[in-house]
N, C-alpha and C positions, 0 to 999 in steps of 0.2 A: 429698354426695360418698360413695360407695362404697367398702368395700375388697374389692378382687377380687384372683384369681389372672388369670394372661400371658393364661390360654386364655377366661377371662370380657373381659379387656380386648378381646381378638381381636373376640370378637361385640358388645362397644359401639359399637366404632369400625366394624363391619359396619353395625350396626344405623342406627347414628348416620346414614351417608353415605346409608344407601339408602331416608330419612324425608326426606332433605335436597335426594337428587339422583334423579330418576327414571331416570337413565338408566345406574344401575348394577344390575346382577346379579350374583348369586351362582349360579352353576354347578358340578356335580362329582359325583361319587359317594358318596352314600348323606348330600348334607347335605344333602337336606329333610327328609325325612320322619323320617330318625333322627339328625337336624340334626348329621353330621359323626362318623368316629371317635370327637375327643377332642371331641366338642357343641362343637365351634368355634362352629357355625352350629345350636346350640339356638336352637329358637321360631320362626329368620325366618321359616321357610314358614307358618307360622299368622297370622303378622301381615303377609306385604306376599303375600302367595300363590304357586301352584306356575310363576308365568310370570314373575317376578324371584327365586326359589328353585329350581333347576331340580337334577330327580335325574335324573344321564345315564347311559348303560350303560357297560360296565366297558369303556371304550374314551378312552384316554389321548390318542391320536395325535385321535380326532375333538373332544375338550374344548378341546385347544390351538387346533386349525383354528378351531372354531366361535367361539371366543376372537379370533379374529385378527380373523376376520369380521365381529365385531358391532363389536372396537373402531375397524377402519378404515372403518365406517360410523357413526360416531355412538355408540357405545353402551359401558361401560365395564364390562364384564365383570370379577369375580373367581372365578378360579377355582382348585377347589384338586383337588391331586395328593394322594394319602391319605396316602400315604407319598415321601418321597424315592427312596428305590429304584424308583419305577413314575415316576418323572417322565422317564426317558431315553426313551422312545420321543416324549414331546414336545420331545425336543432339537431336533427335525429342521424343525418349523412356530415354532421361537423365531428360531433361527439364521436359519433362511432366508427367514423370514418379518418376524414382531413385531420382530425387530432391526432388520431392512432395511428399513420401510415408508415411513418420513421420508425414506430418501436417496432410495430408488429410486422415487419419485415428487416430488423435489426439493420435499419442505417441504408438497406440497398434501391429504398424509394423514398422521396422525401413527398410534400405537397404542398407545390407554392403555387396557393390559391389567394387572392383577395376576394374578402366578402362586403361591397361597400352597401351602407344603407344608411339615408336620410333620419337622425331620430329628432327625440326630444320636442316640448313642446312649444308653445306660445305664438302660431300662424292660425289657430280657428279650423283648424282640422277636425274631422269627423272621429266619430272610436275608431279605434286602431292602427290610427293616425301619426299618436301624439308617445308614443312609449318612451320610457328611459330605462332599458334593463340589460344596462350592459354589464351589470354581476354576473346577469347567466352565463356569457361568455368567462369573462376571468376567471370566473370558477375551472374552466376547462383545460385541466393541464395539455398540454401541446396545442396550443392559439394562443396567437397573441392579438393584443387588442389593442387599440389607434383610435384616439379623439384628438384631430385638429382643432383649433382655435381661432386660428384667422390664417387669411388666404397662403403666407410664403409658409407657415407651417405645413397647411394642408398639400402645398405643392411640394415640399421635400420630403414629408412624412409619407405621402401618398408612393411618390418614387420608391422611396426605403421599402415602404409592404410591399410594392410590385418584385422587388429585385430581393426578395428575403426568401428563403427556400423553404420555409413552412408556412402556413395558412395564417391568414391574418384578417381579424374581423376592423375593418373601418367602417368607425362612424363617424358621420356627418351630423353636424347638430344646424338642421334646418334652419334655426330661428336665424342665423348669423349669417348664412348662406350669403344675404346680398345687404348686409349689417352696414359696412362700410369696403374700402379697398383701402390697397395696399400696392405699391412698386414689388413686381414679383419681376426679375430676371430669369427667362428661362431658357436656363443653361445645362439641366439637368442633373445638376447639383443637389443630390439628398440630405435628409437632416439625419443622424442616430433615433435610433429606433432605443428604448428602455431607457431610456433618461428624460429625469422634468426640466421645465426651462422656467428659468427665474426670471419672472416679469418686470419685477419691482424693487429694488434693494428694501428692507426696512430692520429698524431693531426691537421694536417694543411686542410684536406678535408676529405668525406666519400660518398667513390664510392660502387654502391648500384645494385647489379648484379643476375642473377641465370643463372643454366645450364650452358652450353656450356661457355659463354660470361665470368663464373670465370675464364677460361684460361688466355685471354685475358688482364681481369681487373686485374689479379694478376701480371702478366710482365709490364705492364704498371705501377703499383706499384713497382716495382723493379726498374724501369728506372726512378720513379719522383725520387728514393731516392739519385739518382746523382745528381740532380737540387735543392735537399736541403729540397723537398716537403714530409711531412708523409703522408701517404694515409694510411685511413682505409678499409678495405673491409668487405662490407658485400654479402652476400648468402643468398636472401630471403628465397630460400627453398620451403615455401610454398608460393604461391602466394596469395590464396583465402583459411578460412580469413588471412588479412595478418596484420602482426606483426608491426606497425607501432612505436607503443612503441620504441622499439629498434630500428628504424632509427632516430626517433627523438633524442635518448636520444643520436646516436653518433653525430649527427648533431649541439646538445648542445654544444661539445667538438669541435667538427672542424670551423662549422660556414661554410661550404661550402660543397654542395653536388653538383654529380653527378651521373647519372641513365644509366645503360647501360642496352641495351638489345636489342636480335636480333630481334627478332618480328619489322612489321610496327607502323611507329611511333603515326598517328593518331587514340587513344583510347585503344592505348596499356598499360601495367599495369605500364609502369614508368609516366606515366598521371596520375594516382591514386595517387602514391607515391608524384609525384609531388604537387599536390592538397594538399594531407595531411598534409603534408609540411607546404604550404602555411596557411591553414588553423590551424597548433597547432604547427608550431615550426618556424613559421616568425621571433620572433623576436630573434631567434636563428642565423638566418642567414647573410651572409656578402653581400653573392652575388646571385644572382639570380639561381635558380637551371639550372642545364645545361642534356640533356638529349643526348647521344648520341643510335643510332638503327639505323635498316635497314629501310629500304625507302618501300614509300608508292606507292607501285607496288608488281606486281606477283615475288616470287622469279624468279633469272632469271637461265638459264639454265647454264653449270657448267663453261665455257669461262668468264663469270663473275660474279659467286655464291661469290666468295670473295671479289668482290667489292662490294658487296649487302650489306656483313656481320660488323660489324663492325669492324676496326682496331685498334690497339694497337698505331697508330698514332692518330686516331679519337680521341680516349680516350684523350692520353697528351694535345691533342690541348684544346678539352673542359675545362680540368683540368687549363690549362696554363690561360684562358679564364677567369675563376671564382677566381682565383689564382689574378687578373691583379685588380679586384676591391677589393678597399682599407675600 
C-alpha cells in the first residue's frame, strides 16, 4: 500500500484501468510526453504508448468531439481539459452531444466518456486558471459529475467514472492536489458513484461541502468542538445526481445546516441543496440554511484569490449564525 497525494492517486487509478481494460485512452494536451500540467498522467506514455496516451493540439472543441466519437464506438476515452477555464468551448459537444447519446438513439449507444479537469482556486494562477463552475455541468441532464477530496477518494471515484457507461465530468480541485497523502491500496477497488460520504459524525449542525472547501469545513469542525458545537461533515462527492437523501437524513439529526462551497454563490449547486432542503426536510430544521462561498465576480487574481475563497472564519461565523436561533 502506498501513501500518495490526490494527483499521484489520479495516475493509479489511470494507470490501473488502462493495464485492466484495453479500451480506454488517455487523450489531451501536453499528457504524454510531459505526462500532464500537474503529471497527472506521469509515465503512461512510456508504458502503454503514444496510441492509448495521445498528445493533441491545443484544440478543446476537437478533444471533446473526438472523445464523443471513440466513446459511441466502443472505446472509453479519458480526457482532460488543462484547466477548467479552457473546458467552455467543450460545452457545446457535452451538451449536445455525450449527454444525449443514450436518449437520442433509444438505449442502442451509450457514452462512456471521462472529462477530467484541474479546477478551482488558491495556487496563484493566472485568469482562466482558477474557475469553480461546475453548475454548468450539473445542470446537464445525462452527465454526471465527480469532485474528489482526497487521494483514496479520487482513486475509487476515478475508477467508478472510467467503468460508468455514460459521461462523466471529473473535477480535480487543484489546490489539494499535493495537500497531503494518504495510504492508497491499489487494488482497483471503486468507490459508488451518487452517494455523499460522511466525514465526521456530529449532532448539533451539518456542514455540507466538496473538493477543496473539505479542508476547510473540516478545521472549522475541529475548532466548533471547543465551543461545545458537534459538526457533521459531509462530502457530496458527486454533485450531479446528487445524493440528497443523505443530507436530509443528517439534517434530521442536527436541525441546522450549512453549505460551503467555492464556486459563485448565485446558482451554485449549494442552491440546489438549499431548495431540497427546503422542499423535503423543512420540518427538520431549526434554522434557516446558511450558505457560505466565493462571491459573485471573476476569481480575482492571486493578491486576493483567498479572500475570494472561503474562510475557516466564514464557516464559524455562519455556523455561530444558525447556532443563535432557538
Amino acid at each position: 500500500m502506498a501513501s500518495v497525494a490526490m494527483v499521484e492517486a489520479v495516475t493509479m487509478a489511470l494507470a490501473w484501468e488502462m493495464e485492466n481494460d484495453d479500451s480506454v485512452v488517455v487523450l489531451g494536451e501536453d499528457v504524454g510526453i510531459n505526462g500532464g500540467v500537474f503529471r497527472a498522467t506521469a509515465g503512461l506514455e512510456q508504458r502503454f504508448g503514444d496510441q492509448r496516451v495521445i498528445d493533441t493540439p491545443l484544440a478543446e472543441v476537437m478533444i471533446a468531439g473526438l472523445s464523443v466519437g471513440m466513446a459511441a464506438q466502443g472505446m472509453k476515452p479519458v480526457a482532460e481539459a488543462q484547466f477548467m477555464g479552457f473546458i467552455y468551448p467543450m460545452v457545446d459537444q457535452i451538451i449536445c452531444h455525450a449527454a444525449r447519446m443514450r436518449h437520442r438513439t433509444r438505449g442502442r449507444l451509450s457514452c462512456p466518456m471521462v472529462l477530467r479537469a484541474p479546477f478551482g482556486g488558491g495556487i496563484h494562477a493566472p485568469e482562466h486558471h482558477s474557475e469553480s463552475t461546475e453548475a454548468i455541468f450539473a445542470h446537464m441532464p445525462g452527465v454526471r459529475v465527480v469532485i474528489p477530496s482526497s487521494p483514496s477518494r479520487a482513486y475509487g471515484l476515478l475508477l467508478a467514472a472510467i467503468r460508468d457507461p455514460d459521461p462523466v465530468v471529473f473535477l480535480e480541485p487543484k489546490r489539494i492536489y499535493r495537500l497531503h497523502k494518504e495510504d492508497v491500496e491499489d487494488n482497483g477497488e471503486d468507490l459508488p458513484l451518487d452517494v455523499c460520504y460522511v466525514l465526521r459524525d456530529g449532532s448539533d449542525v451539518t456542514l455540507v461541502t466538496w473538493g477543496s472547501m473539505v479542508k476547510e469545513t473540516l478545521e472549522a469542525a475541529q475548532k466548533l468542538d471547543a465551543e461545545g458545537i458537534s459538526a457533521e461533515v459531509i462530502d457530496v462527492a458527486t454533485i450531479s445526481p446528487l445524493d440528497m437523501d443523505s443530507i436530509i437524513e443528517s439534517v434530521s439529526k442536527t436541525g441546522r445546516c450549512v453549505i460551503v462551497h467555492e464556486a459563485a454563490r448565485m446558482c451554485g449547486v449549494g442552491a440546489e441543496i438549499a431548495a431540497g432542503l427546503a422542499d423535503a426536510g423543512i420540518y427538520h430544521l431549526h434554522a434557516p440554511v446558511k450558505r457560505v462561498t466565493g462571491y459573485d465576480s471573476v476569481m480575482p487574481l492571486y493578491k486576493m484569490e483567498m479572500k475570494y475563497m472561503p474562510s475557516v472564519q466564514r464557516i464559524l461565523n455562519a455556523v455561530n449564525e444558525v447556532m443563535e436561533v432557538s
